[in-house]
ZAKE-320904 format. One record per residue: residue number from 1; residue in one letter; y, z, x of N, C-alpha, C in turn. Coordinates in steps of 0.02 Angstrom, whole numbers, plus 50000, padded with zeros to 5 digits. Each point is the difference from the previous one (the first is absolute). Layout:
residues N
nuvo  vexse  nY  nZ  nX  caY  caZ  caX  cY  cZ  cX
NUM  A  Y  Z  X  Y  Z  X  Y  Z  X
...
This chain:
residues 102
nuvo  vexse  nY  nZ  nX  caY  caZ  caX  cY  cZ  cX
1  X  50269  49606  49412  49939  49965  50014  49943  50051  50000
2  X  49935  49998  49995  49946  50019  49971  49956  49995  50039
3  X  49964  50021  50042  49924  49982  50064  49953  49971  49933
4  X  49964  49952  50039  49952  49973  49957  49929  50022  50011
5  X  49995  50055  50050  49949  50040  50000  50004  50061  50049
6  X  49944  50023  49994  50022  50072  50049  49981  49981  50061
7  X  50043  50025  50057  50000  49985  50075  49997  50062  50051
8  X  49984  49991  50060  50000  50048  50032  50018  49981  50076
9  X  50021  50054  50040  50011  49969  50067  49990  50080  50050
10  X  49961  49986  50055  50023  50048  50048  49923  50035  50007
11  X  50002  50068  50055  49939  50026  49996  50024  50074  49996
12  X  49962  50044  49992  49969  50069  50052  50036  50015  50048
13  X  49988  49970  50029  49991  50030  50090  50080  50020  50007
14  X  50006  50039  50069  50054  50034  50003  50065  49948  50021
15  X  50049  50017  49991  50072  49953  50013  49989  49946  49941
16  X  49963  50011  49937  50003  49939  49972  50003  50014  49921
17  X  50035  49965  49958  50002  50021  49939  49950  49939  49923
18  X  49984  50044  49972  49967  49956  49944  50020  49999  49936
19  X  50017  49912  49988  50043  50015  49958  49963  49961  49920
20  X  50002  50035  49943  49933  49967  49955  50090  49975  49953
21  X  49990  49966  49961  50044  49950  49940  49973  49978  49929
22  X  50019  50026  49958  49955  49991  49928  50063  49999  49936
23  X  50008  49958  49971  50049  49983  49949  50002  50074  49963
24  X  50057  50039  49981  49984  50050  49954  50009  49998  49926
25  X  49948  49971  49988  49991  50008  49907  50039  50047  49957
26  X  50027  50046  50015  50029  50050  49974  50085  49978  49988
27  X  50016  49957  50037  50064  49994  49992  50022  49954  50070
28  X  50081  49974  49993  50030  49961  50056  50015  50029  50069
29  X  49991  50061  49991  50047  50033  50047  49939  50005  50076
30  X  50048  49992  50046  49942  50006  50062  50000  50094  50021
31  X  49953  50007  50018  49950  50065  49995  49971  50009  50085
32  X  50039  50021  50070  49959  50022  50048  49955  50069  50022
33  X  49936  49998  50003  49968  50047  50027  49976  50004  50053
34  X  50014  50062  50027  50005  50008  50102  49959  50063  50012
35  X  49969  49983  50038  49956  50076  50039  50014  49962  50073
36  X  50039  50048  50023  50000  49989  50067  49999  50062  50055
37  X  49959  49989  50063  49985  50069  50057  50089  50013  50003
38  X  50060  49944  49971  50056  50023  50018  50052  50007  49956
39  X  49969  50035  49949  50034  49966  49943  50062  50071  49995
40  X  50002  50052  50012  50037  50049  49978  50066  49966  50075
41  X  49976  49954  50042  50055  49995  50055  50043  49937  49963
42  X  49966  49936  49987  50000  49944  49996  50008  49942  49923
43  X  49968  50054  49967  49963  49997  49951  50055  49940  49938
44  X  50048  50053  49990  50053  49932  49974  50024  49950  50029
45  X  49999  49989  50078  50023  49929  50030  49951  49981  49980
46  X  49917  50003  50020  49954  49943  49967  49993  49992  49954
47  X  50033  50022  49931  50011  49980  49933  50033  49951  49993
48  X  50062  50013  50054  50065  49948  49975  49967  49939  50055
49  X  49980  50011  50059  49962  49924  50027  49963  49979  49934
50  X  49953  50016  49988  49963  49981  49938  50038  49969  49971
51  X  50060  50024  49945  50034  49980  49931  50032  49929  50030
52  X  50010  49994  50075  50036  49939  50033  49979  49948  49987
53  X  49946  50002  50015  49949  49933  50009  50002  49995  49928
54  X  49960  50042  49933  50010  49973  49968  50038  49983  49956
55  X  50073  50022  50012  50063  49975  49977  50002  49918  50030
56  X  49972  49997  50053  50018  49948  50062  49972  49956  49943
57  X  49945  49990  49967  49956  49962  49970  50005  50009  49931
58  X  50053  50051  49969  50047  49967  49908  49902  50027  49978
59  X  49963  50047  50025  49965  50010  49942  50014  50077  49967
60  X  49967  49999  49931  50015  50040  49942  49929  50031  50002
61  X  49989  50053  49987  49951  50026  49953  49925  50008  50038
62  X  50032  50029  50092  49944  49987  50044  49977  50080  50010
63  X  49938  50021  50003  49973  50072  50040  49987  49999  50042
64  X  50039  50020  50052  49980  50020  50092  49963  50057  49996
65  X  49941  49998  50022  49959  50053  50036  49990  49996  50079
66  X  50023  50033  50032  50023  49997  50069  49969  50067  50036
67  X  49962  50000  50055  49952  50040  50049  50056  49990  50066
68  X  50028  50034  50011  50010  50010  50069  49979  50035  50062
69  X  49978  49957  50063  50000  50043  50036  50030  50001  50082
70  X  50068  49993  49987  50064  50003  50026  50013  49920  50023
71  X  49997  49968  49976  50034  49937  50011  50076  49998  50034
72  X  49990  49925  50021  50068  50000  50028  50031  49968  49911
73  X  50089  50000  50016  50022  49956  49939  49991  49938  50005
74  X  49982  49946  50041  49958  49950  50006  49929  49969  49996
75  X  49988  50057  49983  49929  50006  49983  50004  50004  49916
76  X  50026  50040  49995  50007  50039  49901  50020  49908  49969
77  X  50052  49979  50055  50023  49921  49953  49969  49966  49995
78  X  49947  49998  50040  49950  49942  50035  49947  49987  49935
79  X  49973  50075  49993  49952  50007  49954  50038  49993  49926
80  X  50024  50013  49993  50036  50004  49937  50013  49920  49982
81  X  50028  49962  50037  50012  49929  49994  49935  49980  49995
82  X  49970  50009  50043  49908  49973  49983  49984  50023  49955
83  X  50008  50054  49962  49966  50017  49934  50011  49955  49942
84  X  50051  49985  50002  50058  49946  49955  49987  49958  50000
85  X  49986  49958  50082  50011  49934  49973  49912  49987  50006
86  X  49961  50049  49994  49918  49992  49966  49997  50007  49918
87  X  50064  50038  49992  49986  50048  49934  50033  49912  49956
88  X  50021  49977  50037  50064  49937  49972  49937  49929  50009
89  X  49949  50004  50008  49955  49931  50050  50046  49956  50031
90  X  50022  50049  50052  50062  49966  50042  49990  49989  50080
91  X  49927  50042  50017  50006  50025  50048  49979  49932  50058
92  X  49988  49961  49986  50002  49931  50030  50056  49938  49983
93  X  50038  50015  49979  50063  49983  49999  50063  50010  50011
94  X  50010  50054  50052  50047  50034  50051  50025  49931  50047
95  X  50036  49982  50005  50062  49969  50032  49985  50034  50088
96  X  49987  49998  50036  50020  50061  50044  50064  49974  50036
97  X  50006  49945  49998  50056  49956  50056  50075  50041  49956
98  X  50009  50000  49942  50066  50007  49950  50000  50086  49998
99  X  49939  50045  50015  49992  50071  50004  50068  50033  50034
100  X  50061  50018  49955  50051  50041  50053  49987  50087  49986
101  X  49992  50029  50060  50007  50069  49987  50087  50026  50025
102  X  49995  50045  49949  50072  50032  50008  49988  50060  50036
């Protein structure tokens, strides 16, 4: 699946991560980029949170540009799902009652 436009979720500020979403023209393959204050500690778990969600959501051919600044891993999902289902014009059509977290 394919975002039907570019999305974004999250801010700045500290404990919080920002996460931008843009189809990559170049090819199918999904593509994450991370600057994070924790990235030499952390740095590949918030890749693979990342690749979750959007495995979670069967899309192809997405660019994560991702700002961290130390999020929790509930936070990294949070935004990331909001990026999606903006990037998807989904974001008012969330279920919340059927929402299971694992």
């Amino acid at each position: 699946m394919k975002l039907k436009k570019e999305a974004s979720a999250g801010t700045m500020d500290s404990c919080d991560i920002n996460i931008r979403l843009d189809n990559n023209l170049m090819s199918n393959t999904n593509e994450i980029h991370l600057k994070s204050v924790v990235e030499k500690q952390y740095g590949e778990h918030i890749k693979n949170l990342i690749s979750q969600v959007i495995d979670k959501y069967e899309l192809e051919g997405v660019v994560v540009n991702a700002v961290d600044r130390g999020a929790l891993d509930c936070t990294i999902k949070a935004r990331v799902e909001s990026a999606i289902q903006r990037g998807l014009d989904q974001e008012h059509t969330l279920e919340w009652s059927v929402v299971h977290h694992e």
